[in-house]
N, CA, C and O atoms as a CHARMM CRD file, in Angstrom:
* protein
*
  332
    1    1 UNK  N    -12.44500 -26.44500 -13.32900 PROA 1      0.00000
    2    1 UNK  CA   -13.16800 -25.85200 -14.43600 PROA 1      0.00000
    3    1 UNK  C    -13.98500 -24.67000 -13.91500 PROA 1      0.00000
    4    1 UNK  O    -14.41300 -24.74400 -12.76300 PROA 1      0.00000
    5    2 UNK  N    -14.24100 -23.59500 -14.64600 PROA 2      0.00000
    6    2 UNK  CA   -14.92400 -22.33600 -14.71300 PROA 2      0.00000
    7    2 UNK  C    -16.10100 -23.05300 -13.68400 PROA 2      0.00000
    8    2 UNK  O    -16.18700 -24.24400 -13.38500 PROA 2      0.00000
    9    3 UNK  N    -16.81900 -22.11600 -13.32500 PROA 3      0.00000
   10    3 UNK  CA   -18.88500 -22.27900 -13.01000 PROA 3      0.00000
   11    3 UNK  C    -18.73500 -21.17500 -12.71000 PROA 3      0.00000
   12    3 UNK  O    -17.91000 -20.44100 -12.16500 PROA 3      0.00000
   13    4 UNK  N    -20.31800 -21.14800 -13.46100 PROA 4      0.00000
   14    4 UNK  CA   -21.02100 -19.54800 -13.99400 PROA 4      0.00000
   15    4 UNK  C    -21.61400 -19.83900 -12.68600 PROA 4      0.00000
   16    4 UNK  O    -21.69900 -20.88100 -12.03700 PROA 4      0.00000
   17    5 UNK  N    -22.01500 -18.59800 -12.46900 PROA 5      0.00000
   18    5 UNK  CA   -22.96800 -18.06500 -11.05500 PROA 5      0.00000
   19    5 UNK  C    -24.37500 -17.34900 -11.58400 PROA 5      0.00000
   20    5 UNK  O    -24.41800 -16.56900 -12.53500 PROA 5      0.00000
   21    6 UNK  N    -25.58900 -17.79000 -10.73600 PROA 6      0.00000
   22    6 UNK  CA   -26.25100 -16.64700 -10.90700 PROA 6      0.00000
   23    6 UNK  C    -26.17100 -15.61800 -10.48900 PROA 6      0.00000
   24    6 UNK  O    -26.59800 -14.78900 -11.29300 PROA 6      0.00000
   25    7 UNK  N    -25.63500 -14.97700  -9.10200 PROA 7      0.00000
   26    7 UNK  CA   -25.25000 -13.99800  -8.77600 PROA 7      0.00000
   27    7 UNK  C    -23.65000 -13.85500  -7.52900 PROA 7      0.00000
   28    7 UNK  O    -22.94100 -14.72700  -7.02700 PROA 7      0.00000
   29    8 UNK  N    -23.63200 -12.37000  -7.43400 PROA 8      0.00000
   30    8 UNK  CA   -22.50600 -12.33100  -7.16500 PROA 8      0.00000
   31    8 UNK  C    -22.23100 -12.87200  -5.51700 PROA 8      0.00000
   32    8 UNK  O    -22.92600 -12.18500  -4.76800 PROA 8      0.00000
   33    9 UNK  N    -21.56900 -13.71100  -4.89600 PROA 9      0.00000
   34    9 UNK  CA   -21.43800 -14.46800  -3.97100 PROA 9      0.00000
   35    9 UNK  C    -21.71600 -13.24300  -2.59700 PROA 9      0.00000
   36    9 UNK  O    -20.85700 -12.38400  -2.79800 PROA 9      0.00000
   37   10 UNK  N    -22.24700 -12.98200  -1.78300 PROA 10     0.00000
   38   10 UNK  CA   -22.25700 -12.50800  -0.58600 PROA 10     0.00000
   39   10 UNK  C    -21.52600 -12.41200   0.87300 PROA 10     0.00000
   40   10 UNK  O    -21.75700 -11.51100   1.68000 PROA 10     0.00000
   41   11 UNK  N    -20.77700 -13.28500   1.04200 PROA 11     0.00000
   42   11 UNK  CA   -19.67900 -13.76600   1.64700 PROA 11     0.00000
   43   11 UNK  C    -18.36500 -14.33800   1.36200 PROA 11     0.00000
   44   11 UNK  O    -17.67100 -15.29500   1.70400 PROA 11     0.00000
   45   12 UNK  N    -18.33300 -13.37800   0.62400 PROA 12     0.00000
   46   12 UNK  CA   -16.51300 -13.69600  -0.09200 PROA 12     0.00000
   47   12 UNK  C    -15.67000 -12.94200   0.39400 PROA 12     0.00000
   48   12 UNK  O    -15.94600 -11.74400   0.33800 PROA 12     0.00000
   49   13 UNK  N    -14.50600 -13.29800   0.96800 PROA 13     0.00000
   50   13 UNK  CA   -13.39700 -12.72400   1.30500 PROA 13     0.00000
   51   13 UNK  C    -13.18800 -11.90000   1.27300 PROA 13     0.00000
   52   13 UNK  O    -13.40200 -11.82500   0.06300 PROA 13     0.00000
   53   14 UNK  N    -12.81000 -10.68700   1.58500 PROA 14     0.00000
   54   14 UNK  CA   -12.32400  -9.57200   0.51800 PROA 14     0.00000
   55   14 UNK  C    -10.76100  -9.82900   0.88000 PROA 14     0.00000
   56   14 UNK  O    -10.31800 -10.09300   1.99800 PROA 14     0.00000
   57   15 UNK  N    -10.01600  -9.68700  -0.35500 PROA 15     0.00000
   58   15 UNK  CA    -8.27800  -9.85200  -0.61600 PROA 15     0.00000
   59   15 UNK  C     -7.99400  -8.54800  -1.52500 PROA 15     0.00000
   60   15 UNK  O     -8.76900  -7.74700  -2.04700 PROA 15     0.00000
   61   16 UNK  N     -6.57200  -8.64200  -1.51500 PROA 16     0.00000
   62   16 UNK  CA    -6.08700  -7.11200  -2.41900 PROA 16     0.00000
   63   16 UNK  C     -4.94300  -6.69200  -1.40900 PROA 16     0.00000
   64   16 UNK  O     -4.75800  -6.84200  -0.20200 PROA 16     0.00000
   65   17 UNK  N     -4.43600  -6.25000  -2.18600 PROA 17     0.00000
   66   17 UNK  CA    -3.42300  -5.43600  -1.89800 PROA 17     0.00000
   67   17 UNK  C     -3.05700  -4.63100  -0.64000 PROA 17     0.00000
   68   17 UNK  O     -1.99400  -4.56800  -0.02200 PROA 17     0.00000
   69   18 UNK  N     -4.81600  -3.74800  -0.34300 PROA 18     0.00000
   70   18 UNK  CA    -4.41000  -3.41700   0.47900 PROA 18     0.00000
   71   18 UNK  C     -4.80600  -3.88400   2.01400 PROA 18     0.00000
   72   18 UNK  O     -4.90500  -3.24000   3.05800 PROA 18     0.00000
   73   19 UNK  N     -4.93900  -4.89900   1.78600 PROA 19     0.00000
   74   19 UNK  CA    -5.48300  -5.97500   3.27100 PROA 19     0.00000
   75   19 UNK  C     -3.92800  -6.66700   3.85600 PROA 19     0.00000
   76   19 UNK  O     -3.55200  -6.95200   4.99300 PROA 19     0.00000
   77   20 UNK  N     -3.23900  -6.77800   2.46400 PROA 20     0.00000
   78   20 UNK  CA    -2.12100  -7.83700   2.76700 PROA 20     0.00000
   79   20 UNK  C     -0.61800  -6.72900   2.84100 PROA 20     0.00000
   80   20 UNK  O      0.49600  -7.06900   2.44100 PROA 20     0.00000
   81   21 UNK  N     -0.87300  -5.73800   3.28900 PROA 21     0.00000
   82   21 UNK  CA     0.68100  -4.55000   3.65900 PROA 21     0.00000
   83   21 UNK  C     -0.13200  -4.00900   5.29400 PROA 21     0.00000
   84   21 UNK  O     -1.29200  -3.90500   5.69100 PROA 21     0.00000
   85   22 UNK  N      0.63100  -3.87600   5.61600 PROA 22     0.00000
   86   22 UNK  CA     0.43300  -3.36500   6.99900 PROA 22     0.00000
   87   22 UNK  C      0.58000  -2.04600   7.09000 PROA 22     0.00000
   88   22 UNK  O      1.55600  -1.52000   7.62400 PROA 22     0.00000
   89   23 UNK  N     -0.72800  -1.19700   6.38600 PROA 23     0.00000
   90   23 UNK  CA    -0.34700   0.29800   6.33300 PROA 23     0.00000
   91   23 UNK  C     -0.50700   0.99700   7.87200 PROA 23     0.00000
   92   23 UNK  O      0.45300   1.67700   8.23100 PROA 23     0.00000
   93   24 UNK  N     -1.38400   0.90500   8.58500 PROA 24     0.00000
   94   24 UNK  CA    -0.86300   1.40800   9.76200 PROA 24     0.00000
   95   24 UNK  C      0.37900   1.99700  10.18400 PROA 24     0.00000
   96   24 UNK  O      0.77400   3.13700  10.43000 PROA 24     0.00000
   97   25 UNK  N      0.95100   0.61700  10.18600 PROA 25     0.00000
   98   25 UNK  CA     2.21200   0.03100  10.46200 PROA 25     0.00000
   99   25 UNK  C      3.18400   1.17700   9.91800 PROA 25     0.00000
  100   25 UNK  O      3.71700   1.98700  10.67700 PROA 25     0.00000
  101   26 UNK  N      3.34900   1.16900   8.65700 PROA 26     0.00000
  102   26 UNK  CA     3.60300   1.62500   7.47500 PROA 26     0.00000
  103   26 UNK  C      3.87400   3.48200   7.21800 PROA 26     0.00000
  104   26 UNK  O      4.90200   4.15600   7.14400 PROA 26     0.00000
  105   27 UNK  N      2.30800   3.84700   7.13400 PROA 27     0.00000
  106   27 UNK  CA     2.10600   5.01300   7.16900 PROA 27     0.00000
  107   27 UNK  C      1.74600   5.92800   9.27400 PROA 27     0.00000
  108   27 UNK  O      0.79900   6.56800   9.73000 PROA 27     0.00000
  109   28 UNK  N      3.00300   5.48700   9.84200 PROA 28     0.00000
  110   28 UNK  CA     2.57500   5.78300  10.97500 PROA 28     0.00000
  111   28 UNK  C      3.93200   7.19900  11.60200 PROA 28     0.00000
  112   28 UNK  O      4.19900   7.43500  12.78100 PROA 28     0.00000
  113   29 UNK  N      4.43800   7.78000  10.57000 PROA 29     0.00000
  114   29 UNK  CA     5.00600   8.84600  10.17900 PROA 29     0.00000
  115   29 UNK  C      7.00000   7.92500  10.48600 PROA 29     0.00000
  116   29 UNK  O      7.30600   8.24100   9.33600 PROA 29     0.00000
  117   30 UNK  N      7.56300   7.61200  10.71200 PROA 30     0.00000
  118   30 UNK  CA     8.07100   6.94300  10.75900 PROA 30     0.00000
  119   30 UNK  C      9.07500   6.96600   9.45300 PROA 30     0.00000
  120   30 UNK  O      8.39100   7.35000   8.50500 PROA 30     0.00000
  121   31 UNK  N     10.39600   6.71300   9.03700 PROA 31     0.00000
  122   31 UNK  CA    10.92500   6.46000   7.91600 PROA 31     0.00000
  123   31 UNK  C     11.01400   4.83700   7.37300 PROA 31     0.00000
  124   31 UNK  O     12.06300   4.22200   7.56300 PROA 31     0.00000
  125   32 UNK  N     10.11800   4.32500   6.84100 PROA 32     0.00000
  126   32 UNK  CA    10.22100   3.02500   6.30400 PROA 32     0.00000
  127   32 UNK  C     10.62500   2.62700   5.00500 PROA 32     0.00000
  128   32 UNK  O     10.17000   3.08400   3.95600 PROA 32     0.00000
  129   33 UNK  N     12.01900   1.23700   5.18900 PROA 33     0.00000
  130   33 UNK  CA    12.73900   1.06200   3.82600 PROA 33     0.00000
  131   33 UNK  C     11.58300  -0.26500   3.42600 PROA 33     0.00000
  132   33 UNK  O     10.99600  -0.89700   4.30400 PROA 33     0.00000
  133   34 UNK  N     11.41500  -0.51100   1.99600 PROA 34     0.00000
  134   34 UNK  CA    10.42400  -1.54600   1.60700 PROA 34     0.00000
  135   34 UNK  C     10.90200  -2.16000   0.75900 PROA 34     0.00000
  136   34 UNK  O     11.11900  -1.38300  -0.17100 PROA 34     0.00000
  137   35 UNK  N     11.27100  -3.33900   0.46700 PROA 35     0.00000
  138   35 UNK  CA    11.75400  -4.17400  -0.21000 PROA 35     0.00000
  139   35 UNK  C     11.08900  -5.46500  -0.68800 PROA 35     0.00000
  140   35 UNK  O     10.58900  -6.43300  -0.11500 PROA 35     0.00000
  141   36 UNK  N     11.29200  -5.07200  -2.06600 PROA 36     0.00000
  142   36 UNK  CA    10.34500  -5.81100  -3.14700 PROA 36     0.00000
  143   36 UNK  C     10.41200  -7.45500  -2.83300 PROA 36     0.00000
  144   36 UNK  O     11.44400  -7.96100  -2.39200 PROA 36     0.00000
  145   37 UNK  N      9.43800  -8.08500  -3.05400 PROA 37     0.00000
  146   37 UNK  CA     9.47300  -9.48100  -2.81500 PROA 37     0.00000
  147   37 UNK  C      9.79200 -10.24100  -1.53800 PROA 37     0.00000
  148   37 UNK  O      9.89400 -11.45700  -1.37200 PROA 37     0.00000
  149   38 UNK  N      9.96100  -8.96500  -0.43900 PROA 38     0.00000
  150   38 UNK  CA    10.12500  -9.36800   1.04500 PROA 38     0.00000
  151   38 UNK  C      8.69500  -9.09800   1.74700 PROA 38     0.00000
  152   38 UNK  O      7.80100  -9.78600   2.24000 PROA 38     0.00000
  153   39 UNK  N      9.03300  -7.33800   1.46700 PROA 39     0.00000
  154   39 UNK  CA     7.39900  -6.33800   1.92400 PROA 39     0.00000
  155   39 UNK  C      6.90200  -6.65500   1.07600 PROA 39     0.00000
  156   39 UNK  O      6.08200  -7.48900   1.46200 PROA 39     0.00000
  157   40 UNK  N      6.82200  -6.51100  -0.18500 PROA 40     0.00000
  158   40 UNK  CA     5.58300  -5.93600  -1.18100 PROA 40     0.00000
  159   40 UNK  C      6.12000  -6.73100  -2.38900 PROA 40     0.00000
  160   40 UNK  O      7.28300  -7.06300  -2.62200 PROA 40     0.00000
  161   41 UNK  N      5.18900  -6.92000  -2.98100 PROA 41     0.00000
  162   41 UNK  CA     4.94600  -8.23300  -4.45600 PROA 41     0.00000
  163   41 UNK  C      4.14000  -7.34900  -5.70300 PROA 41     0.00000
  164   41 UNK  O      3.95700  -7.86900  -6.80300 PROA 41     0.00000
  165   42 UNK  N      3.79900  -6.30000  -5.46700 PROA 42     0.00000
  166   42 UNK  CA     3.59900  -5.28700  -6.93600 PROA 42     0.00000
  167   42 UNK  C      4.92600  -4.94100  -7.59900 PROA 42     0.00000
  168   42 UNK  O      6.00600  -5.18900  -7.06300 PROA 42     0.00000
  169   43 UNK  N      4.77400  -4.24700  -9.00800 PROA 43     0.00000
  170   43 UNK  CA     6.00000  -4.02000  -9.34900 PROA 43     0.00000
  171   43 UNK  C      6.04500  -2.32100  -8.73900 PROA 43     0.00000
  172   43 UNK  O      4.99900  -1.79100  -8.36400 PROA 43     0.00000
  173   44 UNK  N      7.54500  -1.48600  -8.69800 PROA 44     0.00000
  174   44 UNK  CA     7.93100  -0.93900  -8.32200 PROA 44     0.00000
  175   44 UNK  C      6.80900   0.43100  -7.93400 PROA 44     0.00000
  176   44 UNK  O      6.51100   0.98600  -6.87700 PROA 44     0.00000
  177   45 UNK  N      6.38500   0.62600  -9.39900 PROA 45     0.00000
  178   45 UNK  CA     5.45900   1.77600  -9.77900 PROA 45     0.00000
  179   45 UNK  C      4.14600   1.69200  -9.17200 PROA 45     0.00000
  180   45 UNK  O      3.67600   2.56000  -8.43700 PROA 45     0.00000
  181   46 UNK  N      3.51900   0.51200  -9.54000 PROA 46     0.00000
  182   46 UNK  CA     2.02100  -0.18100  -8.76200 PROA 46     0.00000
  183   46 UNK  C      2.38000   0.59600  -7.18800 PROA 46     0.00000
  184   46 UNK  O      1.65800   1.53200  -6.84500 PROA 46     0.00000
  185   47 UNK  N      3.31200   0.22900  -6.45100 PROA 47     0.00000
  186   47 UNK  CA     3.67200   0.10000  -4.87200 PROA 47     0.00000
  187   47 UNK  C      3.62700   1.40200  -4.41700 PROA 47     0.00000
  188   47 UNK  O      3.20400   1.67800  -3.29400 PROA 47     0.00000
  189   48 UNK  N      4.03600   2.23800  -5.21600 PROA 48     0.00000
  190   48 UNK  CA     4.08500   3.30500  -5.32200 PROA 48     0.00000
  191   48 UNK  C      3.05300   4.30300  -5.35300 PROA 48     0.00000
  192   48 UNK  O      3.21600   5.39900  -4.81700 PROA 48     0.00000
  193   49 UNK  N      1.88800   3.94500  -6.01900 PROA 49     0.00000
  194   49 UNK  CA     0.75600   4.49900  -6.21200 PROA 49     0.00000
  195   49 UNK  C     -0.20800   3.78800  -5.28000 PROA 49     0.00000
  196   49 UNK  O     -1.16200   4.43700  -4.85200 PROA 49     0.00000
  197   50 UNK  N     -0.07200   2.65400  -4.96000 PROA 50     0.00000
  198   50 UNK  CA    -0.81600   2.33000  -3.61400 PROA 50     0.00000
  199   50 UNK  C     -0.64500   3.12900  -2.47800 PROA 50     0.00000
  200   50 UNK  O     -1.51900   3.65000  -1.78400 PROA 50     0.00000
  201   51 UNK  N      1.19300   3.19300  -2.30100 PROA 51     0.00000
  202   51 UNK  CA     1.40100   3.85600  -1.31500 PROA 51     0.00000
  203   51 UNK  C      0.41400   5.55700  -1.45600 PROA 51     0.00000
  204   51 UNK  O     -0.47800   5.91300  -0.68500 PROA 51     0.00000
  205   52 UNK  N      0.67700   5.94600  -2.06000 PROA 52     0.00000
  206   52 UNK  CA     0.31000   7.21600  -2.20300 PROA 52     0.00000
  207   52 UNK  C     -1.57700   7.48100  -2.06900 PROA 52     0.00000
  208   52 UNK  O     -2.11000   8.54500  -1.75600 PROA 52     0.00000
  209   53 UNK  N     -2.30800   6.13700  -2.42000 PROA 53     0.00000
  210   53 UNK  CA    -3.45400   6.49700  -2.59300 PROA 53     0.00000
  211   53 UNK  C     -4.07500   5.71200  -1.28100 PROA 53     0.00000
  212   53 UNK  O     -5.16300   6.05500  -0.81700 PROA 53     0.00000
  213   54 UNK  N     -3.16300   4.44000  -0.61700 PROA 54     0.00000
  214   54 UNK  CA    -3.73300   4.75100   0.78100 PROA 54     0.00000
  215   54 UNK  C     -3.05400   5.82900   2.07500 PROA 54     0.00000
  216   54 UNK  O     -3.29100   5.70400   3.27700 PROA 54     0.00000
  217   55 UNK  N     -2.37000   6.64400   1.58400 PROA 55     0.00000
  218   55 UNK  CA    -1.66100   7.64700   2.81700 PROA 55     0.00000
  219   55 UNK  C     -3.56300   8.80700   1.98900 PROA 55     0.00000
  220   55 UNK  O     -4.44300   9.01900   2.82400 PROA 55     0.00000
  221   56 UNK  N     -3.73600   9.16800   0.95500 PROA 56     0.00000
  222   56 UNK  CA    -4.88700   9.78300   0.91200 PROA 56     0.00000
  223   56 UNK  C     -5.71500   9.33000   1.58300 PROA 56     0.00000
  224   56 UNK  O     -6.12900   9.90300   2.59000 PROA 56     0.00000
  225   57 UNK  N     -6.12700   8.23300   1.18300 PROA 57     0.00000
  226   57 UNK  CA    -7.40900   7.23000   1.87500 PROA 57     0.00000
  227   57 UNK  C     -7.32000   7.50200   3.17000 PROA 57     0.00000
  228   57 UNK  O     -8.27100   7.09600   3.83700 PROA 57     0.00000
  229   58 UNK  N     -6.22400   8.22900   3.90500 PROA 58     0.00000
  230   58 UNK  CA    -5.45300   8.20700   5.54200 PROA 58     0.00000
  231   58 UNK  C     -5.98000   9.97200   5.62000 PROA 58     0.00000
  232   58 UNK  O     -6.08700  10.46200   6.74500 PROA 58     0.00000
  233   59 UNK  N     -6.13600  10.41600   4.99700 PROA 59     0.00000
  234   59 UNK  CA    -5.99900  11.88300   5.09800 PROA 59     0.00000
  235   59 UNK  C     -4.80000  11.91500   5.08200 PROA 59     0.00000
  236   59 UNK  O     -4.75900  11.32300   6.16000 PROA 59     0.00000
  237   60 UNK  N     -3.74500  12.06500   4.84700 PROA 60     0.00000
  238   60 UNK  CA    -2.43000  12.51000   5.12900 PROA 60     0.00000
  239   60 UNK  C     -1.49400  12.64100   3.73600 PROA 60     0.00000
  240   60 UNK  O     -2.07600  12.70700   2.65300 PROA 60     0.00000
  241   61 UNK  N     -0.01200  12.67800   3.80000 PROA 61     0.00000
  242   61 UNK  CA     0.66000  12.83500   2.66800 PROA 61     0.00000
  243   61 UNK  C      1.91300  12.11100   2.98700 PROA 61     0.00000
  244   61 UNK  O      2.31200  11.97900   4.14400 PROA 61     0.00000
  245   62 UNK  N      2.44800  11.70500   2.08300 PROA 62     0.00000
  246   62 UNK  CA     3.47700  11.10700   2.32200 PROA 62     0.00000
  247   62 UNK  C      4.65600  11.16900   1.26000 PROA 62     0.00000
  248   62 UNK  O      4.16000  11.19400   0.13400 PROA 62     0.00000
  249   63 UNK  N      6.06000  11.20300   1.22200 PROA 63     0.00000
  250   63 UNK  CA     6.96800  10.51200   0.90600 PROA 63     0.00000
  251   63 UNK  C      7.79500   9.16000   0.38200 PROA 63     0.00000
  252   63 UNK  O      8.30400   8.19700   0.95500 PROA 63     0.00000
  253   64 UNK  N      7.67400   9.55300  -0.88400 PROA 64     0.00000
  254   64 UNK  CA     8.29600   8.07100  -1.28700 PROA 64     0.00000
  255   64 UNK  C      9.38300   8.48600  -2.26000 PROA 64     0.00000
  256   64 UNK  O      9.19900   9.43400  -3.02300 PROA 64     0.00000
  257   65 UNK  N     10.73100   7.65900  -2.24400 PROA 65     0.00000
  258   65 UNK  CA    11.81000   7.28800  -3.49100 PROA 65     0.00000
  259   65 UNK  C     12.31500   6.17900  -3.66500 PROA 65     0.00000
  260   65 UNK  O     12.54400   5.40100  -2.73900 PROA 65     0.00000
  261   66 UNK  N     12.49600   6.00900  -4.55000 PROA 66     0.00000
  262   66 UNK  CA    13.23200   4.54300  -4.73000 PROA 66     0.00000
  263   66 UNK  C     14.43100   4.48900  -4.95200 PROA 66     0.00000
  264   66 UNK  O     15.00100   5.09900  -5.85700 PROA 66     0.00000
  265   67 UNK  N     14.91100   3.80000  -4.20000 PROA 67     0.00000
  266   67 UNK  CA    16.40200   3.46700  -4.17200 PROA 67     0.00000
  267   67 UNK  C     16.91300   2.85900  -5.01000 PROA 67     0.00000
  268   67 UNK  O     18.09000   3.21300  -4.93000 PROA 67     0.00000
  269   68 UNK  N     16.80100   1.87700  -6.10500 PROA 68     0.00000
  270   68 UNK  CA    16.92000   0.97800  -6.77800 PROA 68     0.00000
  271   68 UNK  C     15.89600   0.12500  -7.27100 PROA 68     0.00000
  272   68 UNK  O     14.90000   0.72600  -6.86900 PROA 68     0.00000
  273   69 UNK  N     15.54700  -0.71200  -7.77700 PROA 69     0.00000
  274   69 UNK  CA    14.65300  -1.62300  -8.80000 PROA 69     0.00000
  275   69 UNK  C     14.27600  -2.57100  -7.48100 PROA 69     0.00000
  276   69 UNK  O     13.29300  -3.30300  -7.59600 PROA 69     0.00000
  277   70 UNK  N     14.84800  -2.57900  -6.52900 PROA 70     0.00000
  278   70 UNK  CA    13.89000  -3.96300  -5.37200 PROA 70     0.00000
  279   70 UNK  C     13.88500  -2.94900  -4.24000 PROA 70     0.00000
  280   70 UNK  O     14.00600  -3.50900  -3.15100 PROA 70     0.00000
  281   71 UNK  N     13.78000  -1.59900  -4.16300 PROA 71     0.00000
  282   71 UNK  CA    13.89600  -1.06400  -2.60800 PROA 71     0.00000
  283   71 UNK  C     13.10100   0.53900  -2.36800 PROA 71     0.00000
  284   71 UNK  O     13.42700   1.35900  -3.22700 PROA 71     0.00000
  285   72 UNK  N     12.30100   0.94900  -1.50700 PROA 72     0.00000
  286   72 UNK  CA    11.73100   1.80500  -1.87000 PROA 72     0.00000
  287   72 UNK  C     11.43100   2.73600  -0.49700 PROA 72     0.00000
  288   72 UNK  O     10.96400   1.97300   0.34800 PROA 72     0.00000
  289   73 UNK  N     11.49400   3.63300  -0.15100 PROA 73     0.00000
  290   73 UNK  CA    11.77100   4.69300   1.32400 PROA 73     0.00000
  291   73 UNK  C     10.11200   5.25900   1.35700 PROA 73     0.00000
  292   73 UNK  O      9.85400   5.91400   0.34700 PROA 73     0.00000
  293   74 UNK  N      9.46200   5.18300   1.90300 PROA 74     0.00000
  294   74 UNK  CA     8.33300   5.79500   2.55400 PROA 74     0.00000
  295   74 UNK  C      8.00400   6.24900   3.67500 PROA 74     0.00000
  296   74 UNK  O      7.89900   5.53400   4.67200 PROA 74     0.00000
  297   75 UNK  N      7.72800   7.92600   3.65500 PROA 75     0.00000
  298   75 UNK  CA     7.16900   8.38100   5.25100 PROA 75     0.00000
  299   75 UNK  C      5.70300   9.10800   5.23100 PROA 75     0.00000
  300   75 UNK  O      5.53800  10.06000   4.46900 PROA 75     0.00000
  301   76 UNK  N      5.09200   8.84800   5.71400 PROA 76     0.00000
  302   76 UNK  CA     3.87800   9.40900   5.85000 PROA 76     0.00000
  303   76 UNK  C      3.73500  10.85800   6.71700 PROA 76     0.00000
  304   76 UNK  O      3.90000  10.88400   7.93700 PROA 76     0.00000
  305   77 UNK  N      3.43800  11.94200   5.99400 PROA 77     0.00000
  306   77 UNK  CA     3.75000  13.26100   7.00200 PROA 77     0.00000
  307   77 UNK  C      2.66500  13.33900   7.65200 PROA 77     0.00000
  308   77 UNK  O      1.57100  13.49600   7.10900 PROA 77     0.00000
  309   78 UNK  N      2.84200  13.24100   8.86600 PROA 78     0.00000
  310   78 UNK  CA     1.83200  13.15700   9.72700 PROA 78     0.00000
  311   78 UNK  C      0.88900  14.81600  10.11500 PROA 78     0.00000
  312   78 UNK  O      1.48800  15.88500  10.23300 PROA 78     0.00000
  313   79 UNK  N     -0.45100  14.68600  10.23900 PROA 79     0.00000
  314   79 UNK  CA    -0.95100  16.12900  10.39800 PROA 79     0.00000
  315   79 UNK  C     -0.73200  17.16800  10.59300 PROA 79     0.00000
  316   79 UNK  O     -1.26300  18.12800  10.03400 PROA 79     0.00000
  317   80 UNK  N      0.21500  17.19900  11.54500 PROA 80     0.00000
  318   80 UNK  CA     0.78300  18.46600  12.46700 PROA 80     0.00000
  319   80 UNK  C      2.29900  18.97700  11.57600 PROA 80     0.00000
  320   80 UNK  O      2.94500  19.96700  11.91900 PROA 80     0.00000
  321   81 UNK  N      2.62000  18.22000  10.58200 PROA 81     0.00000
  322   81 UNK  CA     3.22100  18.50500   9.98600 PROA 81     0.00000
  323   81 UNK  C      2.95400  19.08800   8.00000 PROA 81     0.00000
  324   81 UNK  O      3.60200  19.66800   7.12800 PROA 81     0.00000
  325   82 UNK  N      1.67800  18.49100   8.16300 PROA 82     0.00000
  326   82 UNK  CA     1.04300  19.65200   6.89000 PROA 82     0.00000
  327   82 UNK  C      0.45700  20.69200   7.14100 PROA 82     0.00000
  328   82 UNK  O     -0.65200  21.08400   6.78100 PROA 82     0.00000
  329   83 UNK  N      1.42600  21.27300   7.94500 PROA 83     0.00000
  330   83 UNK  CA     0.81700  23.16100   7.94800 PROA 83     0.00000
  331   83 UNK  C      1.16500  23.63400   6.54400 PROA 83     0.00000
  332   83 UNK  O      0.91500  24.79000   6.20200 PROA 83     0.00000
């Protein structure tokens, strides 16, 4: 059952999305294929805009297309390559 709080807990986890993808990993200029429900559990579009808003969060830019409805290509252009 629910319980109300008086305030907001101080030592809570933090979870999300982007704790549980290995962007490092990920955005480390590299050509990476990503596949839905293996890598990543958002739907296609969500994954997509993560990708894109942690390669910002990175300073950097990146590359993405999708191959189909479960599969998706990401490269992160690394500095020396946004002249």
């Amino acid at each position: 059952m629910a319980e109300k709080l008086d305030q907001w807990p101080s030592n809570r986890v933090r979870r999300g999305a982007y704790s549980r993808y290995p962007w490092e990993q990920w955005l480390d200029g590299n050509i990476w294929k990503l596949t839905k429900d293996e890598d990543f559990f958002a739907d296609m579009r969500s994954m997509r805009i993560m990708v894109y808003k942690k390669a910002k969060d990175k300073n950097t830019r990146c590359n993405t297309t999708v191959i189909d409805e479960n599969t998706m290509v990401i490269q992160a252009i690394m500095e020396e390559e946004n002249v």
